[in-house]
KEPA-39900 format. One line per 3 residues: number of its first residue (from 1); their letters; for each residue x, y, z of C-alpha. Coordinates in steps of 0.25 Angstrom, whole numbers. Layout:
REM residues N
NUM	a	X Y Z ~ ...
This chain:
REM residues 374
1	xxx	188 48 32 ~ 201 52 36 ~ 208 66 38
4	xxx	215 68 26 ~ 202 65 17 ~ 195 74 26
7	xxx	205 85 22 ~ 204 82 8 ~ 190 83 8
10	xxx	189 98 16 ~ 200 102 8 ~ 193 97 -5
13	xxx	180 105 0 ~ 190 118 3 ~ 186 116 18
16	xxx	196 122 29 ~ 193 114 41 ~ 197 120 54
19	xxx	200 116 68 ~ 196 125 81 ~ 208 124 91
22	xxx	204 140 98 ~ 195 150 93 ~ 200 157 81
25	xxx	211 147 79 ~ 209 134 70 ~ 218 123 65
28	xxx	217 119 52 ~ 211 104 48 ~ 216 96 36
31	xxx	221 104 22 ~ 217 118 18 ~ 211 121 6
34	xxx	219 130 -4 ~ 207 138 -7 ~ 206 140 8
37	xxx	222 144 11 ~ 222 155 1 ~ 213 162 12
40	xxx	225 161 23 ~ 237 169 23 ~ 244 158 25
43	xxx	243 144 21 ~ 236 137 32 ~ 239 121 33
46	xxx	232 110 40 ~ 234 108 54 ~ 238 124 55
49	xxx	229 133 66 ~ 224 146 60 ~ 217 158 66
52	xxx	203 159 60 ~ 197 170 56 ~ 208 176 49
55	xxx	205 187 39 ~ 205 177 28 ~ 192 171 35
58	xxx	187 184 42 ~ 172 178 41 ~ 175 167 51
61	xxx	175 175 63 ~ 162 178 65 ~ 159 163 62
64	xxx	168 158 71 ~ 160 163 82 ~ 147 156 78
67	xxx	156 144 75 ~ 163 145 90 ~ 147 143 97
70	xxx	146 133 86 ~ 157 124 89 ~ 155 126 105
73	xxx	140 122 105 ~ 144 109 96 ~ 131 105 89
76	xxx	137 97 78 ~ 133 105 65 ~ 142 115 56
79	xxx	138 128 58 ~ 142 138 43 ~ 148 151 41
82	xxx	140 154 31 ~ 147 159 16 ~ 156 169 17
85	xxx	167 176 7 ~ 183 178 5 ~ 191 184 -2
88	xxx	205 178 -4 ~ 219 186 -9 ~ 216 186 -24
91	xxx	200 191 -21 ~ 193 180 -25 ~ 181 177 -15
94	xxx	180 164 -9 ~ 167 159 -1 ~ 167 150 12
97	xxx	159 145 22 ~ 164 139 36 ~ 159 128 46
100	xxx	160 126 58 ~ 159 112 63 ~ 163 102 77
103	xxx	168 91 75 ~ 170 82 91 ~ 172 96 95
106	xxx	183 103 85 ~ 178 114 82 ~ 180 114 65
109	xxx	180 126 55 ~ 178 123 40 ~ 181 133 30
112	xxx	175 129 17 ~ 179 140 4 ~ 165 136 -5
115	xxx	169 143 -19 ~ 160 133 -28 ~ 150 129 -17
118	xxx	148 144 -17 ~ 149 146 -30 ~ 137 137 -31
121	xxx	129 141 -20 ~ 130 154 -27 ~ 126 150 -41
124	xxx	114 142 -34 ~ 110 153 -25 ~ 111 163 -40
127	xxx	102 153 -48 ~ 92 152 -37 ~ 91 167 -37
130	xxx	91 165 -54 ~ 80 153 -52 ~ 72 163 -40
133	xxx	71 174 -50 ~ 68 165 -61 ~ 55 161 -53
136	xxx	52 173 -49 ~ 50 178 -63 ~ 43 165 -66
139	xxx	32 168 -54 ~ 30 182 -61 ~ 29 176 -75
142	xxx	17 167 -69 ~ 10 179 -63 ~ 12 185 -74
145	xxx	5 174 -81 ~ -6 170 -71 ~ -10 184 -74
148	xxx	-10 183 -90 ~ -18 171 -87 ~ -29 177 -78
151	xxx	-31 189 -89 ~ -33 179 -100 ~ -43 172 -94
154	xxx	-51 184 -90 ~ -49 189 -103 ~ -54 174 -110
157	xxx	-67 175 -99 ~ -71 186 -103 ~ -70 184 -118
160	xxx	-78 169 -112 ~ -89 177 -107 ~ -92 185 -119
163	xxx	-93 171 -125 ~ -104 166 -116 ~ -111 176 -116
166	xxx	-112 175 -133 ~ -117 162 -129 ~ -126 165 -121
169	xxx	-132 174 -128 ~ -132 162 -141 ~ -141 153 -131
172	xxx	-153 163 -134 ~ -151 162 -150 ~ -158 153 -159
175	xxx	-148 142 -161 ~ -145 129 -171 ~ -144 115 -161
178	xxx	-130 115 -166 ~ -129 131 -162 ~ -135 127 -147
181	xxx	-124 116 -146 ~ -112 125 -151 ~ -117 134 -140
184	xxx	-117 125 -130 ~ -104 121 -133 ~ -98 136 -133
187	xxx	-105 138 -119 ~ -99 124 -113 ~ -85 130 -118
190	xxx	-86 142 -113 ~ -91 136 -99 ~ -77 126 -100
193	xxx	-69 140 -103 ~ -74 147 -90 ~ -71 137 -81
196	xxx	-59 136 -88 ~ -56 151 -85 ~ -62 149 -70
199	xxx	-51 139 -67 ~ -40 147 -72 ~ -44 160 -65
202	xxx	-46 153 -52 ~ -31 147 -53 ~ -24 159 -56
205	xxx	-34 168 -47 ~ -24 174 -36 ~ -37 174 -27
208	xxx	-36 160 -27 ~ -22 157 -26 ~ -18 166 -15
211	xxx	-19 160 -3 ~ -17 173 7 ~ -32 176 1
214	xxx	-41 183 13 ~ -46 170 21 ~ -62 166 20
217	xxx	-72 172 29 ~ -83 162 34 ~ -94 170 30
220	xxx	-88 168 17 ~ -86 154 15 ~ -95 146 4
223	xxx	-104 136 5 ~ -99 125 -3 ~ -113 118 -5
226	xxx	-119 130 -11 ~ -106 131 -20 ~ -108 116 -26
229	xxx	-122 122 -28 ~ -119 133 -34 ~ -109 126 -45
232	xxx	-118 116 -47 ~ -128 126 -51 ~ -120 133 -60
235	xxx	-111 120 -68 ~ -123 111 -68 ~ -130 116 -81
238	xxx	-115 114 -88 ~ -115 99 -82 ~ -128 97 -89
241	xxx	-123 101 -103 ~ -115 87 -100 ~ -126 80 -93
244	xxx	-118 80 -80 ~ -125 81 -66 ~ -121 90 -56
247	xxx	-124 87 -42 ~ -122 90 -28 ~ -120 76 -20
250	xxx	-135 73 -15 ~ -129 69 0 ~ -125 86 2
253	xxx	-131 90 14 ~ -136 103 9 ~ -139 108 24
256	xxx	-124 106 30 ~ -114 122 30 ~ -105 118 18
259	xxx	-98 132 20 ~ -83 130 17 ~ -70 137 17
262	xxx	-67 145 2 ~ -75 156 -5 ~ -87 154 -14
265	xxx	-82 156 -27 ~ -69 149 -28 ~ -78 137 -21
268	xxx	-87 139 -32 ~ -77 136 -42 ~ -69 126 -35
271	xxx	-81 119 -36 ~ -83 122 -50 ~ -71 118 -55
274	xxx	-73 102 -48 ~ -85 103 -54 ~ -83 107 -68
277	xxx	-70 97 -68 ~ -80 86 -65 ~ -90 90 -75
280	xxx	-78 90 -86 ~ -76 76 -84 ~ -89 70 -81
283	xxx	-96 62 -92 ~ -110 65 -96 ~ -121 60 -89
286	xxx	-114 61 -76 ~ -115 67 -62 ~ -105 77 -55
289	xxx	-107 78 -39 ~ -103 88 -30 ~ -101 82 -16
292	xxx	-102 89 -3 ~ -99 85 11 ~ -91 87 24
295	xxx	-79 82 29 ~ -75 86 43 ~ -70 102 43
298	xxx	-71 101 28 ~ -83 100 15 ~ -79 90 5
301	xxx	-83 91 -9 ~ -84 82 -20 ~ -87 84 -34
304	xxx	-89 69 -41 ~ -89 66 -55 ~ -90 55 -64
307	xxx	-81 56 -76 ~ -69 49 -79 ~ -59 53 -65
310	xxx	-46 59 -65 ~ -33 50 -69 ~ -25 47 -59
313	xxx	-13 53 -65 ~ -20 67 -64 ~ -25 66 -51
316	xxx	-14 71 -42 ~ -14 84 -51 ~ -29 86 -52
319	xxx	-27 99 -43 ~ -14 107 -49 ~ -14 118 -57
322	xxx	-18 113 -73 ~ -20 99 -69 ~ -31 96 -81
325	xxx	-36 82 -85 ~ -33 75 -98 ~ -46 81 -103
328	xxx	-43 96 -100 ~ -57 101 -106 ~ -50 116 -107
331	xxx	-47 116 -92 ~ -34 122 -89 ~ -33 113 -76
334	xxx	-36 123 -65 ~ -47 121 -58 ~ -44 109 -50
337	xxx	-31 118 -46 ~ -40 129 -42 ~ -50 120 -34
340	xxx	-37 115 -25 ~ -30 128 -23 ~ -44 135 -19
343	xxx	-46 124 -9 ~ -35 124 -3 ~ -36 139 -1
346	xxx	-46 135 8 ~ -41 124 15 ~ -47 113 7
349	xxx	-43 102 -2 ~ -46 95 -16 ~ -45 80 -22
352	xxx	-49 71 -32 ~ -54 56 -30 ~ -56 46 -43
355	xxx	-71 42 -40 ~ -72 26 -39 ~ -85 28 -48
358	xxx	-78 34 -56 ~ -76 50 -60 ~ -72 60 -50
361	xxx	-71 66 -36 ~ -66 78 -33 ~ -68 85 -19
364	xxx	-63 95 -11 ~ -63 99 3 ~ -64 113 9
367	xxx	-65 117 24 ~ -78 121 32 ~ -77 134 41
370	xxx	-77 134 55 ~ -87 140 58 ~ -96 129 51
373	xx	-90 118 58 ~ -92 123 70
């Protein structure tokens, strides 16, 4: 490219290219553009030496000094003055930014004047503090929501409660065949509801979602074999309304220290909520095992079922917030969500694997203490 183009081109640009020949006095390289003469008292030409700073370009000083140690220590980048703002004879403010840059050891000074680059820059920098607000507000709104959300659903559990009490109370009553059955449909409803309620609460619960929470004492942490037993306990009556088998695996070694990093309740429901998924899409007549063993620093634990697996399409957001499966049974896709953010909480982990028997593997892993390893 030769010198006239590159004239044109600085010119084009509203560039001043200047030449160091002493400190404070510069010779002017190639055309000047008109937006930047109107700045001089008088009309400067290429190839003239000017003083610089004049009062037209006061702001220059102070950088000329960082551009001095800039050019002497000759590193090869371009060092910036930063924006700055002028004011010419008629009032009208003009922005521009300097460079200093060397070239086989000339010491250049550019001049640029950036009216619409900084008109833009401006107009991006007002919609990014427009958009910053905007989601601001939107954070709020959520809260806001999140909040709504919990108070409905304590509200629909307590109106639930009053409704299994009724049938409890309806179990001591003389009723017709068809009366029993209609009952036991009510009460398998009113089960799904709750753990419908359970999931949503444990998702939006700001205990569970705050990772700054107060860390885990040892003496606190759960046994994960008496927690598998305890939820078996408790969901294995509901399994035989189905006639579905749950079991612990019969390889447990029932005499090993299954204590694992976490707190008792939310392990509870974690394994609740595998659980319950697997008995949703089991078929009658079949089992559902819960898996336990070690695996190095860790305790691995598999909950197996023999329904129809997961589609492959679904599988790589089995574990987001409202994933649900084609067959949503009421569920409002949070406890696989809950399961993941709680075990991470704890340094664990969570996946799925398609069994080659068919049905389904989930497992997780959660980390053992020290001091039972040691």
């Amino acid at each position: 490219m030769n010198t006239s183009i590159t004239n044109d081109i600085l010119t084009a640009l509203d560039i001043l290219a200047l030449e160091q020949i002493n400190p404070g006095l510069f010779k002017i390289i190639g055309n000047v553009p008109d937006r930047l003469n109107q700045f001089f008292r008088e009309k400067i030409t290429s190839g003239m030496n000017i003083s610089i700073p004049q009062e037209e370009f006061s702001f220059l000083k102070n950088f000329l000094i960082d551009a001095e140690e800039f050019w002497t220590s000759n590193n090869g980048k371009k060092l910036s003055s930063g924006l700055w703002t002028e004011i010419d004879a008629t009032g009208q403010e003009y922005q521009f930014e300097a460079y200093a840059i060397s070239l086989d050891n000339r010491k250049i000074l550019l001049i640029e004047a950036l009216e619409d680059s900084y008109q833009e820059q401006q107009y991006l920098l007002q919609k990014a503090r427009e958009y910053q607000l905007i989601y601001q507000q939107l954070l709020k709104d959520n809260q806001k929501k999140d909040v709504l959300v919990h108070c409905l659903i304590h509200d629909i559990a307590v109106e639930l409660s009053a409704i299994n009490c009724c049938f409890a109370l309806l179990e001591y009553e003389n009723l017709t065949p068809k009366g029993k059955e209609y009952l036991e449909t009510g009460i398998k409803q009113c089960l799904k509801q709750e753990m419908l309620i359970k999931d949503i609460l444990d998702a939006f619960s700001d205990e569970v979602l705050l990772p700054e929470n107060s860390p885990i004492g040892i003496e606190q942490v759960p046994n994960i074999l008496t927690s598998i037993q305890d939820v078996i306990e408790f969901l294995k009556p509901n399994f035989a309304l189905n006639n579905i088998q749950l079991q612990l695996a019969n390889n447990t070694d029932r005499t090993i220290d299954w204590s694992v990093i976490g707190d008792k309740s939310h392990l509870d429901r974690v394994i609740s909520n595998l659980v319950e998924n697997a008995y949703r899409y089991s078929v009658p007549d079949s089992t559902v095992t819960i898996g336990l063993q070690l695996d190095g620093e860790y305790v691995l634990v598999t909950v197996d079922d023999r329904g129809l697996g997961v589609p492959p399409e679904m599988v790589k957001n089995l574990f987001q917030k409202f994933s649900q499966g084609k067959d949503k049974s009421g569920r409002a896709g949070l406890g696989l969500y809950f399961c993941r953010i709680t075990l991470e909480r704890w340094g664990g982990i969570i996946g799925y694997l398609p069994r080659p028997e068919g049905g389904s593997r989930f497992w997780f892993r959660l980390p053992r203490p020290a001091s039972v390893m040691s």
